[in-house]
C-alpha positions as CSV (number, residue, x, y, z in Angstrom):
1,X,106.1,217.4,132.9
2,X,107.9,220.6,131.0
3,X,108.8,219.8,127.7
4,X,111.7,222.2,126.5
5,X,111.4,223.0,123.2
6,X,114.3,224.3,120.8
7,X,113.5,227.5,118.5
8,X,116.4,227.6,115.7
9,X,116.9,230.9,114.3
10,X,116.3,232.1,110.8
11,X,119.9,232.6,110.8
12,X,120.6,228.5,111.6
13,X,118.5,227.7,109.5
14,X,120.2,229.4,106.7
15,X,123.4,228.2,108.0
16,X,121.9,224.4,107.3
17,X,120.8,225.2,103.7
18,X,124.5,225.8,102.7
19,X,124.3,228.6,100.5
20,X,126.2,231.6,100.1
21,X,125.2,234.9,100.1
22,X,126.0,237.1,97.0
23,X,127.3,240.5,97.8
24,X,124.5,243.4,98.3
25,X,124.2,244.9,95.1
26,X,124.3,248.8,95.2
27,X,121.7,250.9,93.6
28,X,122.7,251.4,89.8
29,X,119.6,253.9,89.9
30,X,118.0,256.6,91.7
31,X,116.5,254.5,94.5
32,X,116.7,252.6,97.6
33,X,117.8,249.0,98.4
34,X,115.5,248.9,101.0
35,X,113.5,251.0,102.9
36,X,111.9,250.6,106.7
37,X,108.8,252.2,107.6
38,X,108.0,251.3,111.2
39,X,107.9,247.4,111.6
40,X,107.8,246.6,107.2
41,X,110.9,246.3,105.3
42,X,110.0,247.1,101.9
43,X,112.9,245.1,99.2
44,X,113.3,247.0,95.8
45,X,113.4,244.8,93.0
46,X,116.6,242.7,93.2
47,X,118.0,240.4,90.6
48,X,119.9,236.9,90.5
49,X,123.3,238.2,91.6
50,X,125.8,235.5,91.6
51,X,129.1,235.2,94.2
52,X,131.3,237.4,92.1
53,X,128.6,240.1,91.7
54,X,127.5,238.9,88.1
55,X,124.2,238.6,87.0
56,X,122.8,235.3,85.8
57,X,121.1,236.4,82.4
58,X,118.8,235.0,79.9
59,X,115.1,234.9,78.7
60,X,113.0,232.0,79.9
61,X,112.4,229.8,76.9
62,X,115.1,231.0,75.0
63,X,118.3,230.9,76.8
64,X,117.3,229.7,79.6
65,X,114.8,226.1,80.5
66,X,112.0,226.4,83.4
67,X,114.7,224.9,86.0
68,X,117.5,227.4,85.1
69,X,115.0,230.2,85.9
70,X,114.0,228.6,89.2
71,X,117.5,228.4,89.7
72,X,117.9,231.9,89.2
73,X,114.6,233.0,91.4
74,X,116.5,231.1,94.2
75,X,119.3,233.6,93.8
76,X,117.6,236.9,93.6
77,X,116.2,235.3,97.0
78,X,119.5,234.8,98.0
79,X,120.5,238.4,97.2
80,X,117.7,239.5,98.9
81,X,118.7,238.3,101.9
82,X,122.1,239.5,101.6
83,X,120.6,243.2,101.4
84,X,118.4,242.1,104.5
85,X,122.0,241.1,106.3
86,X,123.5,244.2,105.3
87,X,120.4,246.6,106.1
88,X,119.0,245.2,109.1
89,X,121.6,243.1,110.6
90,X,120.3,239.6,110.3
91,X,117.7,237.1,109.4
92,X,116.5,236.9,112.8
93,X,114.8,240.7,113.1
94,X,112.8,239.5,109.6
95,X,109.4,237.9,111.7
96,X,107.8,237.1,108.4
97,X,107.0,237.7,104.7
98,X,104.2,239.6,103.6
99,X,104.3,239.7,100.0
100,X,106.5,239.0,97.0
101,X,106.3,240.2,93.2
102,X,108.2,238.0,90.7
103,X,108.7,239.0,87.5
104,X,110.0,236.7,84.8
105,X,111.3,237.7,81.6
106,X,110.0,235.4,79.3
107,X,108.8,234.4,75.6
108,X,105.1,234.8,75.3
109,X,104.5,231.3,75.0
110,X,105.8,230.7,78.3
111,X,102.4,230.4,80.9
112,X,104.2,228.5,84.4
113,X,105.4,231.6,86.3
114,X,104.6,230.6,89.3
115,X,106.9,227.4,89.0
116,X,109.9,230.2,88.4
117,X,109.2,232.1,91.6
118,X,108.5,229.0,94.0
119,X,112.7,229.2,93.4
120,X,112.4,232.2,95.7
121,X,109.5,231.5,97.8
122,X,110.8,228.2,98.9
123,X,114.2,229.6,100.1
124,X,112.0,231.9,102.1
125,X,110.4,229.0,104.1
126,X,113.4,227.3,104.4
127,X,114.6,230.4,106.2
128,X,111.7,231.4,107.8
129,X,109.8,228.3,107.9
130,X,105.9,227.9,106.2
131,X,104.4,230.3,108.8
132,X,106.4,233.0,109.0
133,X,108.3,232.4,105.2
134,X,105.1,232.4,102.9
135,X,103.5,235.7,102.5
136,X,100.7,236.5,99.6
137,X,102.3,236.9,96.4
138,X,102.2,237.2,92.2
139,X,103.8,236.1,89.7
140,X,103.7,237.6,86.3
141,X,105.5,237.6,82.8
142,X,107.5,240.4,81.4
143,X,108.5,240.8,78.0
144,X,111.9,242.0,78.8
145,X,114.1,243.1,82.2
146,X,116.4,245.4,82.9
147,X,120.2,243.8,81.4
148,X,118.3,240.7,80.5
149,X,117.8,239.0,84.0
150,X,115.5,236.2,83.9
151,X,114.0,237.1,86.9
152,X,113.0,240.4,89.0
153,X,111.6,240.4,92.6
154,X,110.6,243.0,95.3
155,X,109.1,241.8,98.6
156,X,107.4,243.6,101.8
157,X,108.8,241.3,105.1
158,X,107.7,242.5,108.8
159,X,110.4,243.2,111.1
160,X,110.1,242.6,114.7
């Protein structure tokens, strides 16, 4: 007997978390958003932009705890996929992640990035499930960031 067999889109699935998107920042450099080369979307470094384009800001272990910079990696994954909406058209032509670099701005004494970025990385298999949403990745601590974010990431997805 056939068995049918639902496929929900990235797109639904997004729908289900019940977040909101953050507007697509604009370049405040000389660079690009985002860049497609054949079937890899390559992300620029976004930070955690909130609804009404502010940035959450603060140094882990100083203003900000471990959870508040999870919190924060969520959001830059959340205006990533904002610029993917804008740039490519939806969630659905994203087939998976390759890789992510996080970069947390924190004191020295601070040694759990990794816990920071899973913020980011676990929106991304929400969205695009553990197969297709967890790429290879690092995770590494800055002294400072640009305006004080707390968090900096740039990603490489494949595009179908």
């Amino acid at each position: 007997m056939l068995q049918h067999t639902e496929t929900i889109t990235a797109e639904e699935k997004f729908l289900k978390l019940g977040f909101n998107l953050p507007p697509a920042p604009s370049p405040l450099g000389v660079y690009k958003p985002c860049l497609i080369d054949g079937k890899y979307l390559y992300l620029s470094g976004h930070g955690p932009v909130r609804d009404d384009k502010t940035l959450i800001i603060g140094r882990i272990g100083k203003e900000l705890d471990a959870e508040k910079g999870k919190l924060a990696a969520r959001q830059v994954g959340l205006t990533m996929l904002s610029t993917i909406q804008k740039y490519v058209g939806t969630l659905n032509n994203v087939k998976r992640v390759i890789k992510t670099l996080g970069m947390v701005n924190c004191v020295p004494e601070f040694e759990n990035h990794p816990y920071i970025i899973n913020g980011c990385s676990e929106l991304f298999a929400a969205v695009w499930g553990d197969e297709n949403g967890i790429g290879v990745r690092s995770a590494v601590g800055f002294g400072s960031l640009p305006d004080n974010i707390p968090v900096e990431i740039e990603a490489i997805f494949e595009l179908f």
